[in-house]
C-alpha positions as CSV (number, residue, x, y, z in Angstrom):
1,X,64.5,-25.8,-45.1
2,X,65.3,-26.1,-41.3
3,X,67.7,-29.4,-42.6
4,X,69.2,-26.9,-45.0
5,X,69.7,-24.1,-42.6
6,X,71.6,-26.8,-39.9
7,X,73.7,-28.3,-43.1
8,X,74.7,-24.7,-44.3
9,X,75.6,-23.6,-40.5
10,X,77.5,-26.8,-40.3
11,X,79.1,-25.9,-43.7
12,X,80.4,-22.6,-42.2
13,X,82.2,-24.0,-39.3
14,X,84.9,-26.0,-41.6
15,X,85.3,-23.2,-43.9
16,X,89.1,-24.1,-43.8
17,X,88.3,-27.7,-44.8
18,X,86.1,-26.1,-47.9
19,X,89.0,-24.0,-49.2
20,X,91.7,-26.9,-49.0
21,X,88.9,-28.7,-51.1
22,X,88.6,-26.3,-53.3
23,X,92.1,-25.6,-53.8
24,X,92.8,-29.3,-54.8
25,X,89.9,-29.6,-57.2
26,X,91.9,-26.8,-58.8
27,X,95.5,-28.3,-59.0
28,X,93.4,-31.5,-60.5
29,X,92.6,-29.2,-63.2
30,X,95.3,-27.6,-63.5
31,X,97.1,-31.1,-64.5
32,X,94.5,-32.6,-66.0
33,X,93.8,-29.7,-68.6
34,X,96.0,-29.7,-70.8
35,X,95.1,-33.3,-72.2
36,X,91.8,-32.3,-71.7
37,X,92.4,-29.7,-74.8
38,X,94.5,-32.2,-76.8
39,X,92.0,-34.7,-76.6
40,X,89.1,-32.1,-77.6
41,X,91.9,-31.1,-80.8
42,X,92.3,-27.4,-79.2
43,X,94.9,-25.5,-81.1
44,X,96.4,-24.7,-77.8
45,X,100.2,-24.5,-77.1
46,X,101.3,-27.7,-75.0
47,X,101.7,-26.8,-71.5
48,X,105.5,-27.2,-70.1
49,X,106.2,-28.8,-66.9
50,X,107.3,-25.4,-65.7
51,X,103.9,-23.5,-66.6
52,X,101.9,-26.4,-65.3
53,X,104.1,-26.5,-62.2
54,X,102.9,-22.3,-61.9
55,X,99.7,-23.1,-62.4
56,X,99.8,-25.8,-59.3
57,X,101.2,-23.3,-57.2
58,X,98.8,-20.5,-57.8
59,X,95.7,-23.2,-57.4
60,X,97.1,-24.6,-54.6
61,X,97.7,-21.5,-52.5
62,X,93.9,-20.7,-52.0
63,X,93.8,-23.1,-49.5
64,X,95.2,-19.9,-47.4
65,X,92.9,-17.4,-49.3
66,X,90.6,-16.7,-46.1
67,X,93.4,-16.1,-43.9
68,X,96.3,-14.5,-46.5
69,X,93.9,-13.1,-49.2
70,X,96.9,-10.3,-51.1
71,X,99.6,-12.9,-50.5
72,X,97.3,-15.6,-52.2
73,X,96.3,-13.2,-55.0
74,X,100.1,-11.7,-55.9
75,X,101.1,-15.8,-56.1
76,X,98.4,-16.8,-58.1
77,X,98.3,-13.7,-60.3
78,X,102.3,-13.9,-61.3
79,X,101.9,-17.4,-61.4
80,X,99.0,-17.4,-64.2
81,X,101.0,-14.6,-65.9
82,X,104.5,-16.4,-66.4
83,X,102.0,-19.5,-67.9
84,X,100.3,-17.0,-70.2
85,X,103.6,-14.7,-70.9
86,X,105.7,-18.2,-71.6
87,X,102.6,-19.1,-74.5
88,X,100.5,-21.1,-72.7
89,X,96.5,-20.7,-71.4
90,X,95.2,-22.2,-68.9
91,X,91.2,-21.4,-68.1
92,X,91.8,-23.0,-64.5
93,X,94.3,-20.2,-63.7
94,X,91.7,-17.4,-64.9
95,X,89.3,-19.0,-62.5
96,X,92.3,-19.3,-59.6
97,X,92.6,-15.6,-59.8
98,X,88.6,-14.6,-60.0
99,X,88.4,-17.1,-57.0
100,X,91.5,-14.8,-55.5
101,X,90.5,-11.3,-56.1
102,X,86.8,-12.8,-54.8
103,X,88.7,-13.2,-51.9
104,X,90.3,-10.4,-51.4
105,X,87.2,-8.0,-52.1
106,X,85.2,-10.1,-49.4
107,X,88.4,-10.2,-46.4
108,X,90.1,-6.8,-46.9
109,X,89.1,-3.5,-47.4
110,X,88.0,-1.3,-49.9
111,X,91.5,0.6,-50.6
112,X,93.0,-2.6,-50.7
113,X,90.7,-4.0,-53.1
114,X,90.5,-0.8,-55.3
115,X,94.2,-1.1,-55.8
116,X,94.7,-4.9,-56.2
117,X,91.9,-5.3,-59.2
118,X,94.1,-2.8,-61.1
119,X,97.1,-4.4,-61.0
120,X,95.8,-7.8,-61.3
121,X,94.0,-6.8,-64.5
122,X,97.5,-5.4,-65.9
123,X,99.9,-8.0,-64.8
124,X,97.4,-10.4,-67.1
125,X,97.3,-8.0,-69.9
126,X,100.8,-7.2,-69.9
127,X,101.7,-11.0,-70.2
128,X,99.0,-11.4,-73.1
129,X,101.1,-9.2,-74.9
130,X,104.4,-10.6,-74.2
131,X,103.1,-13.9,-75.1
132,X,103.2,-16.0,-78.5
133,X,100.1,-14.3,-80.4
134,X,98.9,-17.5,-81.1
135,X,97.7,-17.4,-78.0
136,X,94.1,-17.2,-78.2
137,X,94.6,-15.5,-74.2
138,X,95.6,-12.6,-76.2
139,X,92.2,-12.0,-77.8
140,X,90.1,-12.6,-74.8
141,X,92.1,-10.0,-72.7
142,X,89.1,-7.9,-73.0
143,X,86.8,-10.5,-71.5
144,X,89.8,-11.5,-68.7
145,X,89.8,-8.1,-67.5
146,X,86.0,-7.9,-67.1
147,X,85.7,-11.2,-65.2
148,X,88.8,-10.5,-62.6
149,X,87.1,-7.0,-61.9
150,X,83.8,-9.0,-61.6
151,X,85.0,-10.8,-58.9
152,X,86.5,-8.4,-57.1
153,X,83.2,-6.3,-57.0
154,X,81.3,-9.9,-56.3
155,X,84.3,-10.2,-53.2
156,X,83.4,-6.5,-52.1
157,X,80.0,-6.4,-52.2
158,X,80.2,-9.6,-50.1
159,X,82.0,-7.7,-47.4
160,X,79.8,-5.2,-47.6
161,X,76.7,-7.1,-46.7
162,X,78.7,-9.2,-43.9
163,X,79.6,-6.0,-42.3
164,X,75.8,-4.5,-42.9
165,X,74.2,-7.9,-41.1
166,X,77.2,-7.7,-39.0
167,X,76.1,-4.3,-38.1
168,X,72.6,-4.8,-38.0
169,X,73.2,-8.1,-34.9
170,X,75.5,-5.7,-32.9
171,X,72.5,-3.0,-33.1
172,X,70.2,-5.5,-32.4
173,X,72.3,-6.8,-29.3
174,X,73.0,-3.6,-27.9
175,X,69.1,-2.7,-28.5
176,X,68.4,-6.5,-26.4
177,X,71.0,-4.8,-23.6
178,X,69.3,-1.4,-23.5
179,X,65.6,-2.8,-23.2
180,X,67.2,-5.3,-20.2
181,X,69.1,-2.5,-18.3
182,X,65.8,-0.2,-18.4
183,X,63.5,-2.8,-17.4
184,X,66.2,-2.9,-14.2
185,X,66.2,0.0,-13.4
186,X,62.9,0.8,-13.7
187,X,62.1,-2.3,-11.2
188,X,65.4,-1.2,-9.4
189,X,63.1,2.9,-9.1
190,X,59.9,0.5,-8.4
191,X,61.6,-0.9,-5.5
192,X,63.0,2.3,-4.0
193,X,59.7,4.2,-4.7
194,X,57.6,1.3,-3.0
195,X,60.1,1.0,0.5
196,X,60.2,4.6,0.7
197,X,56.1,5.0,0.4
198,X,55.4,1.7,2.9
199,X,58.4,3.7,5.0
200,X,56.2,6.5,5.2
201,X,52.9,5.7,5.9
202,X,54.1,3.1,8.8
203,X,57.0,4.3,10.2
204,X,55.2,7.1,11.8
205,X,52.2,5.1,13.6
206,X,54.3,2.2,14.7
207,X,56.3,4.5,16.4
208,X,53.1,5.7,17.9
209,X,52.3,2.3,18.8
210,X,55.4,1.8,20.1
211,X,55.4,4.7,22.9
212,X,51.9,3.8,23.6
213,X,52.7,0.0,24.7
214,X,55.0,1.1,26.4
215,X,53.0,3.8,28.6
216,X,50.1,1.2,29.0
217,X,52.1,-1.9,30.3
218,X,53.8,0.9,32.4
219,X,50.4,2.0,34.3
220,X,48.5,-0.7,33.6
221,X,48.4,-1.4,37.0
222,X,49.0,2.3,38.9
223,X,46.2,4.3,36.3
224,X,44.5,2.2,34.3
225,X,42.9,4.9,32.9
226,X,45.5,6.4,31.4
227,X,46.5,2.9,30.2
228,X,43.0,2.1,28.6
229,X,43.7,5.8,26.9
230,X,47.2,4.7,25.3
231,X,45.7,1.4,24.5
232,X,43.0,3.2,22.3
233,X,46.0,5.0,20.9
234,X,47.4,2.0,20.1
235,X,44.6,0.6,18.6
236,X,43.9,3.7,16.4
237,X,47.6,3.4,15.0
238,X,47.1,-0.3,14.4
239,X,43.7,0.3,12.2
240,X,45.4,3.6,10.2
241,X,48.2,1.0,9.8
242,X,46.3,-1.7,8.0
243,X,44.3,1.1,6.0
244,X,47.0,2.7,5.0
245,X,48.7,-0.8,3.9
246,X,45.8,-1.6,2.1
247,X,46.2,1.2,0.2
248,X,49.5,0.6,-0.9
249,X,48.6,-2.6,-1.8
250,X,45.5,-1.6,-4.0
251,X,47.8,0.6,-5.9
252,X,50.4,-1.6,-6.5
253,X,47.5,-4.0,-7.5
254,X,46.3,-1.3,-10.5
255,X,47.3,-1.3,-13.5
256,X,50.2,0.8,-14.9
257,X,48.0,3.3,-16.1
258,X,44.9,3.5,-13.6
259,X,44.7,6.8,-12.0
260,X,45.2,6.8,-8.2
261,X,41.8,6.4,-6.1
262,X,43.0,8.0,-3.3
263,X,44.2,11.6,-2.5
264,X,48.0,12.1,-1.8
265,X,49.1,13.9,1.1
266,X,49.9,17.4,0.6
267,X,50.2,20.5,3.0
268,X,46.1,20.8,3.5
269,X,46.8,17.8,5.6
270,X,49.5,18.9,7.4
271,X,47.6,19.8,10.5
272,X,46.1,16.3,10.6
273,X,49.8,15.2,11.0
274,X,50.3,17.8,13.8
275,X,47.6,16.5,16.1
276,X,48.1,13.2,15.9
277,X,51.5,14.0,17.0
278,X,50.4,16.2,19.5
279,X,48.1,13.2,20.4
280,X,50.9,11.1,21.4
281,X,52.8,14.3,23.6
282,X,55.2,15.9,21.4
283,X,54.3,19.5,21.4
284,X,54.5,20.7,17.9
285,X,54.1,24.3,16.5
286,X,53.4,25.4,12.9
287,X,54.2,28.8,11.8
288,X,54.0,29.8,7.5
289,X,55.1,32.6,5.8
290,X,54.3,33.9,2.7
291,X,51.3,33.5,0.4
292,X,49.3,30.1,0.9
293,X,49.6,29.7,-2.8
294,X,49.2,25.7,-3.7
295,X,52.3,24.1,-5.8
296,X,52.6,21.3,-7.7
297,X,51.5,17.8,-6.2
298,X,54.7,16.2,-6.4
299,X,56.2,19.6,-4.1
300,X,53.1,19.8,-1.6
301,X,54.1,15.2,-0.9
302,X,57.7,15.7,-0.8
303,X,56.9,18.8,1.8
304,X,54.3,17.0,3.8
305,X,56.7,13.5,4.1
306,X,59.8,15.8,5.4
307,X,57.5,16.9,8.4
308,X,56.2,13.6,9.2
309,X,60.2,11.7,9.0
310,X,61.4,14.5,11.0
311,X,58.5,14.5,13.4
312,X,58.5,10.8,14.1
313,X,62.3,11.3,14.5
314,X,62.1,13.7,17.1
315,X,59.3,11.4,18.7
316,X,61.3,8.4,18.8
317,X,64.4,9.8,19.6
318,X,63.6,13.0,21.9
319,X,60.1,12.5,23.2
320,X,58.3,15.9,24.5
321,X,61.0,18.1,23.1
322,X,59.2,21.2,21.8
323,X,59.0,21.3,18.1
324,X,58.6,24.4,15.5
325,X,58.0,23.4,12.0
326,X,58.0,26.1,9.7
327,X,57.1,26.6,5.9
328,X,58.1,29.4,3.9
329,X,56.0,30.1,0.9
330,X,58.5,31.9,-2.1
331,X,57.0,31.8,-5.8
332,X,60.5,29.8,-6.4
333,X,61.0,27.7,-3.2
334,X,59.0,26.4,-0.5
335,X,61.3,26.0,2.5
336,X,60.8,23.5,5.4
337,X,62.3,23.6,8.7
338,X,62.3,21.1,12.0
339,X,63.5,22.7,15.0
340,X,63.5,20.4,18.4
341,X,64.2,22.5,21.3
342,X,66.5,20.4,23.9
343,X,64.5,17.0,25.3
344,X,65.3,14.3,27.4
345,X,67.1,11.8,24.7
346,X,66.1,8.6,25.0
347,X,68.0,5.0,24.3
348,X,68.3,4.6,20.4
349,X,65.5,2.7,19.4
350,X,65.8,-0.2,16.9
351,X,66.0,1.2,13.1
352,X,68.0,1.3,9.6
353,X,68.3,5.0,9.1
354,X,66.4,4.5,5.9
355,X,63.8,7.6,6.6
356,X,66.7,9.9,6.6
357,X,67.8,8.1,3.3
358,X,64.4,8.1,1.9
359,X,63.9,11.7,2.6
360,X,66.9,12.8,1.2
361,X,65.8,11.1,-2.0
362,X,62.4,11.8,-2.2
363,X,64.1,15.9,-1.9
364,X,67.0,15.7,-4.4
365,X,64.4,13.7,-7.1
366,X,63.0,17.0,-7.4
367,X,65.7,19.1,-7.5
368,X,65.9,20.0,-3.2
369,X,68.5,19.9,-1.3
370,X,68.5,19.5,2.7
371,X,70.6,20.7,5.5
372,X,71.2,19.4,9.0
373,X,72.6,20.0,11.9
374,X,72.7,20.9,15.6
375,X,71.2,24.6,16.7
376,X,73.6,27.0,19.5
377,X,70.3,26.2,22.1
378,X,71.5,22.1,22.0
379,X,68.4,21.6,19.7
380,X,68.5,20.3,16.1
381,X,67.3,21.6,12.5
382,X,66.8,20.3,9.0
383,X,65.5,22.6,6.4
384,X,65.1,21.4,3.0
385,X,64.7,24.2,0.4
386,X,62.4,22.6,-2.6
387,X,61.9,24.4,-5.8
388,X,58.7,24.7,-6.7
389,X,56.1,25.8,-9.9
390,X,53.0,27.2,-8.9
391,X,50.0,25.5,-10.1
């Protein structure tokens, strides 16, 4: 089967070469057919070198019956009808134009087919009748018809199937395309979801640890105290670090479907957030407004990561500058807003900017939108507005 398969594939490939075979097999015929019936005693009209000269002609023009199927069926058609109209028969010439009309039902159209079976069926007909009526063509005018419009329907329904399985590949393909370009972007959301999550729980206590280093190798030697203090700091970021990347980790190590074993931040834990900002210096108030009404998960974790990114900015960027965040509770919107009272800025420390981006992602995935910008006091403010649905 598989040899068959290769040969038949092969087969396709030269389909030119097939149809200048097939064409001369025909013109042999077509010369060789008339003796053929004298030999057998056919009461059959000698052939003139004129009609077998047509009937050349038509069988040689299906070597171009792929590329020029009306033009190969008009020749052929007019050339079998002067034979038949000038007396003569020629069964070769029947089968040129079944072979043609085939052709043009499988590489035109419909219309085009529809109107050249007609017409092919009455040129032959309308010679039969001019013809000698000794011609036994006459009688089997019936059975001539049948056969051309047989091939033509054999031609369409050809076409019809090529364009189906046609069709059905270019679905197929385009089915292929669409199951590669979502399995992208789904690793492409993956990605994006697992920086902005490792962002978020580490961004905050390296910064932490940051500061801290800093203070201890600064009193290590005038207070050290105070430096012993900010190393424990340190050390406390460090372990809520690895915890925290262990978590990640576990989760990414679950399966697709395994629920999550542990909790997800929300705004029960803000004030956990608070102190251990507070911890490090940066004086922090929290004022709420409005009913302490618990939204959806996905509202209460977008909420909670907007405090702790603008937090650690503020920390990183303008240490000890006094801080309000505030929430306002609506049954449509919870509203966050970071205020930083004027500090004492600080060198840029080394960073991407991707918090911001994250955040601004994590705010607009669920519909948010956030606003920034510097207060008349010198301060700055970012309030993201999140729709909400009560749970």
């Amino acid at each position: 089967m598989t040899v068959l398969r290769s040969w038949w594939a092969a087969a396709g490939r030269h389909t030119g070469a097939w149809d200048v075979a097939l064409a001369a097999f025909l013109v042999i015929v077509s010369l060789v057919e008339p003796g053929m019936g004298r030999a057998a005693g056919a009461a059959l009209s000698p052939l003139s070198t004129l009609q077998i000269a047509l009937l050349v002609a038509g069988s040689a023009a299906l070597a171009l019956r792929r590329t020029h199927p009306v033009a190969v069926l008009t020749l052929t058609v007019l050339a079998v009808g002067a034979v038949v109209a000038l007396g003569g028969l020629s069964r070769s010439g029947v089968a040129a134009i079944g072979i043609a009309g085939f052709s043009v039902g499988a590489w035109t159209n419909r219309r085009t087919t529809w109107i050249a079976a007609p017409g092919a069926a009455a040129v032959l007909v309308g010679a039969a009748l001019v013809g000698s009526r000794e011609v036994p063509f006459a009688a089997e005018s019936f059975a001539t018809v049948f056969w051309v419009g047989l091939t033509f329907a054999l031609g369409d329904a050809t076409r019809s199937r090529r364009a189906y399985v046609s069709a059905v590949e270019e679905r197929a393909r385009r089915a292929e395309e669409s199951r590669e370009e979502e399995a992208r972007r789904r690793v492409a959301e993956d990605r994006l979801s697992i920086a902005r999550d490792l962002h978020d729980v580490i961004a905050h206590n390296i910064a932490v640890i940051n500061v801290q280093a800093n203070v201890a190798n600064h009193l290590l030697r005038t207070d050290q105290d105070a430096a012993a203090d900010a190393l424990s700091h340190v050390r406390r970021s460090a372990q809520t670090v690895l915890s925290e990347l262990g978590t990640v980790l576990s989760v990414l190590r679950q399966p697709a479907d395994a629920a999550p074993t542990d909790p997800t931040p929300n705004l029960q834990r803000l004030p956990e957030l608070v102190d251990s900002f507070r911890a490090i210096g940066l004086p922090v108030t929290v004022t709420e407004t409005g009913p302490r009404t618990p939204y959806d998960p996905s509202v209460e974790l977008v909420a909670y990561r907007v405090v702790q990114e603008l937090l650690t900015n503020v920390h990183k960027h303008n240490p000890g500058a006094a801080t309000t965040v505030l929430l306002g509770r609506d049954s449509d919107a919870l509203r966050v807003d970071v205020v930083n009272a004027p500090g004492r800025p600080v060198a840029p420390l080394p960073g991407n900017g991707y918090g911001l981006v994250g955040m601004r992602e994590r705010v607009t995935a669920i519909g948010g939108t956030v606003e920034a910008g510097p207060t008349p006091a010198g301060g700055f403010r970012v309030r993201a507005v999140l729709p909400t649905a009560e749970s």
